[in-house]
Structure formats: C-alpha cells, structure tokens
C-alpha positions in Angstrom: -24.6 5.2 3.1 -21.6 6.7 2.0 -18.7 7.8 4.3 -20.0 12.1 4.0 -23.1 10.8 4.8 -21.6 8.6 7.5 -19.8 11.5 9.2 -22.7 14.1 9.0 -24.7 11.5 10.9 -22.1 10.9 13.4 -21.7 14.6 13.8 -25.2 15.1 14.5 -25.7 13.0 17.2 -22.3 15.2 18.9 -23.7 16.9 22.0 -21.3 19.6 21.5 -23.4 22.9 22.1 -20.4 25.1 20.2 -21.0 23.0 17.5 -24.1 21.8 17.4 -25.5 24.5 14.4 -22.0 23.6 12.9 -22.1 19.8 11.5 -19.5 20.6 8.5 -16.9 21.7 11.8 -17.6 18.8 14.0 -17.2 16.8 10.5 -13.9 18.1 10.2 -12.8 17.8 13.7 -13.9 13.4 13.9 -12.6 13.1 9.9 -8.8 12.1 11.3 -10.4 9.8 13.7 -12.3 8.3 10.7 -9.1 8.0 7.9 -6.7 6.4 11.1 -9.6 4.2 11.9 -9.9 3.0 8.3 -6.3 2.7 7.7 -6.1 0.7 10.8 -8.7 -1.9 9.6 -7.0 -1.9 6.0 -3.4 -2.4 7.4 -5.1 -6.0 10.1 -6.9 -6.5 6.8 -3.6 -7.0 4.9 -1.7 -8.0 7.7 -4.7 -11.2 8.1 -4.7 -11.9 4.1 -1.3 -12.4 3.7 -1.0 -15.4 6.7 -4.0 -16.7 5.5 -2.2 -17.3 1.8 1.1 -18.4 3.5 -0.6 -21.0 5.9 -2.4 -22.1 2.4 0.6 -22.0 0.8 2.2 -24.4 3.3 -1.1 -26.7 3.2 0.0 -26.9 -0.6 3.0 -28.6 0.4 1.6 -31.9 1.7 -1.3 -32.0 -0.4 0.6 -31.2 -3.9 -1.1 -30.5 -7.2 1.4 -29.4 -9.1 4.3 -31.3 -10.9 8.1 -31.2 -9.7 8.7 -29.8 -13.1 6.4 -26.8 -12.2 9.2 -26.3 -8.9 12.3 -26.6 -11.0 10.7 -23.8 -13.6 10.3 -21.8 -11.1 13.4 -21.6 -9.6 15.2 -21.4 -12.7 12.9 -18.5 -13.6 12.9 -16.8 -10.5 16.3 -17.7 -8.4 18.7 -18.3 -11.4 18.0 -15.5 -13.9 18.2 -13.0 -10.8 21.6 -14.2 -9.9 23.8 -11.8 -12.7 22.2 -8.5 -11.0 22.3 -9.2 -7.6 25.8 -10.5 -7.7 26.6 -7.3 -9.6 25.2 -5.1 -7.1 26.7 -6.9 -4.5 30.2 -7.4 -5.6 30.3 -3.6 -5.8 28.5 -2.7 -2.5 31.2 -4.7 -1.0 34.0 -3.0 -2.9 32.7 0.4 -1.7 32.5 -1.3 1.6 36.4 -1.7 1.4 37.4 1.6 -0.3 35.6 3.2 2.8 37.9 0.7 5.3 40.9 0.2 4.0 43.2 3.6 3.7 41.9 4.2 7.1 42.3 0.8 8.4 46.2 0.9 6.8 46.9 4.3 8.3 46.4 3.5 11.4 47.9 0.4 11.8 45.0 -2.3 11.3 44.6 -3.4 7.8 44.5 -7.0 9.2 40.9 -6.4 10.1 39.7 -5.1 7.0 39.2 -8.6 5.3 37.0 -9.9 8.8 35.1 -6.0 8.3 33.8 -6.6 5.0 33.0 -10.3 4.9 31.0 -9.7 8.6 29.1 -6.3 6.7 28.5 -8.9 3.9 27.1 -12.0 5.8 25.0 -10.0 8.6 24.0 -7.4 6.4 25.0 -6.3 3.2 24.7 -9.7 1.5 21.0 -10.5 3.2 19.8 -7.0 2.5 20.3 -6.6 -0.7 20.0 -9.7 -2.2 16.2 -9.2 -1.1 15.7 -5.7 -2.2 17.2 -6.3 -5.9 15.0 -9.5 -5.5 11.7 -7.2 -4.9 11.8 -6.0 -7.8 13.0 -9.0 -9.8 11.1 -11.8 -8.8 8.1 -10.2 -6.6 7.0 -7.9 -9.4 7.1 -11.3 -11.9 4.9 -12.9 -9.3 2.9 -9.9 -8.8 2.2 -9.4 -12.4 1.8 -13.1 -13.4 -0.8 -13.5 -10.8 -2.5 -10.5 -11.4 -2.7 -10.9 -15.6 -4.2 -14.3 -14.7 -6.9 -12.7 -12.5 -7.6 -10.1 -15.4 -7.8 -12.8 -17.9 -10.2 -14.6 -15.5 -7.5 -17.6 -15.3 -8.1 -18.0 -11.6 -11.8 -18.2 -12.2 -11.2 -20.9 -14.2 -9.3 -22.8 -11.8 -11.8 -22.2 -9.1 -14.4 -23.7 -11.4 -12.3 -27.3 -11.6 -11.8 -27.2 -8.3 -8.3 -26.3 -8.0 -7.4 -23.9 -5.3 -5.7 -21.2 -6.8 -3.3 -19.8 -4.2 -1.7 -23.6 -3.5 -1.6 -23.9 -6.8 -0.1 -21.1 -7.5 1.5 -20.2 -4.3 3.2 -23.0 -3.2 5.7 -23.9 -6.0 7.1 -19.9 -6.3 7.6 -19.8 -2.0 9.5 -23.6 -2.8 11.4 -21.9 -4.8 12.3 -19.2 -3.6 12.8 -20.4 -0.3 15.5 -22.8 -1.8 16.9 -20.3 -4.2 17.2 -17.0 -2.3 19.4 -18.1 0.5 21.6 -20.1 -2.1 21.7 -16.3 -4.1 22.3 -14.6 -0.8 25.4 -17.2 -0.5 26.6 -16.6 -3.6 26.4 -12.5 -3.3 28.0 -12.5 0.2 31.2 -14.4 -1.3 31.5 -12.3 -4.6 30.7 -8.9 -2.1 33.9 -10.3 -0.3 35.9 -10.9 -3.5 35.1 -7.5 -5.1 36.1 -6.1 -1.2 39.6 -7.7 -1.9 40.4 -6.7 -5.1 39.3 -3.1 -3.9 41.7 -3.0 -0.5 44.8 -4.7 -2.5 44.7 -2.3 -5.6 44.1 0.5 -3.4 45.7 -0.3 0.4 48.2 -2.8 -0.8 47.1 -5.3 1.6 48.0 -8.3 0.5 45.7 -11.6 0.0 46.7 -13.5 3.0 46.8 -10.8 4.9 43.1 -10.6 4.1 41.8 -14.5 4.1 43.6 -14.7 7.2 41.7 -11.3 8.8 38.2 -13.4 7.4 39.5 -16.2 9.1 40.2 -14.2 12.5 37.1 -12.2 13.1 34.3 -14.1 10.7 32.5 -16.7 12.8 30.3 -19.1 11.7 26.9 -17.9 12.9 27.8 -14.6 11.2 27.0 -17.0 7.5 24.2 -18.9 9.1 22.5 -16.1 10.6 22.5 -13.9 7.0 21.0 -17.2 5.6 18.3 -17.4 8.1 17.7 -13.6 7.3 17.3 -14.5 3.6 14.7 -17.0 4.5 12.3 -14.8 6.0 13.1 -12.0 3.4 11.9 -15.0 1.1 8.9 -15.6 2.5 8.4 -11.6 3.0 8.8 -11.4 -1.4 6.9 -14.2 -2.0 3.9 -13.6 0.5 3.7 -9.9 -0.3 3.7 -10.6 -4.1 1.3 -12.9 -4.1 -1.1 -11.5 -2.5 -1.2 -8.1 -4.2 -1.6 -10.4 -7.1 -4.2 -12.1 -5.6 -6.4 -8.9 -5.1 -5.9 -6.5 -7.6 -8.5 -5.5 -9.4 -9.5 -6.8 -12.9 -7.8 -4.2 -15.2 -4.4 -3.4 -16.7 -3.7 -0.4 -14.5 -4.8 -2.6 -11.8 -2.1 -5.1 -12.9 0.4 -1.8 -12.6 -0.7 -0.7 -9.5 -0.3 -4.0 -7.7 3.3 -4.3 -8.8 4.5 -1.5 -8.1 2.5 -1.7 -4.7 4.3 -5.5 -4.0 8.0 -4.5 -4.6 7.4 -1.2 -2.2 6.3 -3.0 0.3 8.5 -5.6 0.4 10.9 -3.5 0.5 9.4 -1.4 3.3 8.8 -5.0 5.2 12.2 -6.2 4.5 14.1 -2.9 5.9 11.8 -3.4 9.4 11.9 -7.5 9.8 15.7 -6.6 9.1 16.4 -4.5 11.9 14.3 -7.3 14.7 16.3 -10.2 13.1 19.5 -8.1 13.8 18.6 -7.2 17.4 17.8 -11.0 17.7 20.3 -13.2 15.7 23.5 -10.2 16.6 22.7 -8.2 19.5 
C-alpha cells in the first residue's frame, strides 16, 4: 500500500461529519502529521545506525583484523595531508581574530590582554571548530566516498562473503586514526592561529612580543588547551561516525556515491556546530 493510499484510508475512517464527503481535505489536513512522523522515525533511524557502527567500530579494536600498517596509512592519508589547509585557515582566522582586538585593545589601555584573547578564542573555540569543519570536508567526504565506491563496486559484498565484517574492518582503523590525528591537528592549528594573531597585533598595534607571550601566559590556563582537545575528540568521532555510515548506506549508484558525500560533510558540520555549543556550556560555563 503506498503512502496516498495510506492517507485516503486513514481519512476514511475520520468521523469528521464536515469532512466526511471530503477525503482529499481531511488528506490534506493529517499529511503534516504523516511527513513529521516519518521524519521522526528516519532521524531515531539514523540516530540508532550510527551508534550501532561506533560500538562495532570499538568491538574492532580488541578483536583486530587489520594490519598496523593499514592504521599508519590511514593517518597519513587522512590526518597529515589535511594539516596544510587547516593550518592555513586557522593561522588566518586567528589573525582576523587580532586585527578585530588589537587597535581597540591599544586605545584603551589594554593591549596586554590581547595575546591571552586570541590564544583563549583559539584553544576553546576557534582552533576545535575549525579544524573539524575544514576536516568534514577533507577527510569525511574521502571516507564517505571510499566506502560508498566499494559498496557500488560490490567490495563489501565480497567481504561479507569471507566472513569479514565490513564496518570493523573498515571502520575501525579510519576512527584510530582520526582519533589520534585530529586532536594532534587541532594542536598544531591553535598554536599557528596564535602565531598568525601575533604577527597581526605587532605589525598593526605595535604591541610588542613579550608583551604578548606574557598576556598568553596571564590569562591562558591550562584546561583552556585540554578542553579544545577533548572537543576535537568528539568532533572526531562526529566525522568519522557520520562518514561512515552515509557510506555504509548509500545506494548502489554513482549519484548515490555523490549524494552520500555531500550528505556526510553537511551533517557533520550541522552536528559539530550543536555538540559544539553543549561541550562549551559543559567544559567553560
């Protein structure tokens, strides 16, 4: 029964006398109900697929069947050939940070703090935040599209049929390494985001380098660092999870391969910009 039919039966067993002659209104009228009920079992459907290929992911991990060679391409594929871009976009998200501070910081009489202002934007937020994003589209549309070519080319029919579980497979070297990479990236990006924010606020404040190690020194604490790198973490498991499994079900065309990429880096994105927000209230409020 298809979903008109579905609605025209519904609608007919409506007692509602107004309507009663009148299926094609009543249709109209439960139709909302129908698409927000449907969307609602899609989005637990999604919600349910992705832990299920995380918690097989982790299973991968103590029962291995892949080769530490496998772990190492990974995250020379996926963590180190990222690294140019995102410290690029970084490095110059943190000197815009500083062109913003630092006139107005010097004019009215605290251009100490502008050092501690950009390198806490770049460890709580900045450096986190986008190192994921530029890493959404880097390395979850590569797993997104490698996944979903394999399912096209029937590659994870194949491994089914030895009796290999595809996802651990998979799965579990690309989250190894990206969970080791990513927050080692994220480090990287918030120190050159700090740099660039230097070189900005002395060319164009004058405020000298001590004056701004010293200003790090004063108002960056520690947990600032550790709390961006437990950010990147989850954003890692966020790409990785996401990408994976719009791999994993895409259908068994080329636009199909499309679709699902371009669907994994939007919604990691989307995901990142909320978990984002509930790790701040938690790790900084």
């Amino acid at each position: 029964m298809t979903g008109v039919q579905t609605r025209r039966k519904i609608a007919s067993l409506i007692l509602i006398p107004k309507y009663q002659g009148d299926l094609e209104m009543v249709e109209l009228l439960i139709r909302p109900v129908g698409l927000i009920g449907e969307a609602t079992l899609k989005f637990l459907w999604w919600i349910g697929y992705s832990i299920l290929i995380l918690l097989e992911a982790i299973v991968g991990i103590f029962t291995p069947n892949f080769t530490r060679k496998e772990i190492l391409y990974q995250t020379v594929h996926l963590g180190f050939n990222s690294l140019f871009i995102v410290v690029l976009t970084v490095t110059f998200s943190g000197m815009v940070i500083s062109l913003e501070l630092a006139k107005e910081a010097v004019r009215y009489g605290v251009g100490y703090m502008v050092g501690g202002g950009v390198a806490i934007a770049m460890a709580r937020e900045f450096g986190p935040m986008l190192t994921a994003i530029v890493l959404s589209g880097r390395v979850g549309s590569a797993i997104t599209a490698e996944i979903s070519t394999m399912k096209v080319t029937e590659q994870l029919d194949a491994l089914e049929t030895l009796g290999v579980n595809p996802v651990r497979f998979l799965m579990t070297p690309r989250l190894l390494a990206n969970l080791f990479s990513i927050p080692m990236i994220t480090l990287i990006a918030e120190i050159s985001g700090t740099y660039g924010g230097y070189l900005v606020a002395n060319a164009y404040a004058g405020i000298t380098k001590q004056i701004y190690i010293d200003s790090i020194h004063q108002f960056l604490a520690p947990w600032d660092v550790w709390g961006g790198l437990i950010k990147s973490l989850v954003f890692s498991l966020i790409i990785t999870v996401i990408s994976g499994m719009m791999g994993f079900t895409s259908s068994r065309d080329a636009y199909g391969v499309g679709r699902a990429t371009t669907a994994s880096v939007v919604w990691a994105i989307i995901t990142i910009f909320i978990a984002n927000f509930f790790l701040s209230y938690l790790l900084f409020g």
